[in-house]
Phi, psi and omega in degrees: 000134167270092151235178190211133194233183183228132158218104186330117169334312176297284183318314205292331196261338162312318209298308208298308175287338156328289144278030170027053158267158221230355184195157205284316197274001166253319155345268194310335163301318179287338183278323178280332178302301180289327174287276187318324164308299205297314218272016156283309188313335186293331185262316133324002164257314171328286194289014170302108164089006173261327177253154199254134189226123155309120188273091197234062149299311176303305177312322163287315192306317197294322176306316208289308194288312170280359161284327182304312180308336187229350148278353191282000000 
């Protein structure tokens, strides 16, 4: 998608040493990515203590290793 947005010239060289980008549209690319990253992680920390989620991690894990196991 193609658009043009205006960003103050300072912020814009921050942005760029920041994500160590080599051209102004993988900047930005990378910024919308880590904003969109942060703000899920966020809303998963939000529901901290609102769900009750069983910690059977090991018990999927084991499911998981025995489907590999029955595709080879």
């Amino acid at each position: 998608m193609r658009t043009t947005i205006t960003i103050d010239d300072d912020k814009f060289e921050e942005l760029m040493r920041i994500t160590s980008s080599s051209s102004q549209a993988q900047a930005i690319q990378t910024a919308v990515y880590e904003f969109i990253k942060i703000k899920r992680k966020n809303q998963l920390l939000a529901l901290r203590g609102k769900l009750d989620i069983a910690d059977n991690w090991q018990e999927l894990r084991q499911l998981e290793m025995q489907n590999e196991v029955k595709q080879q």
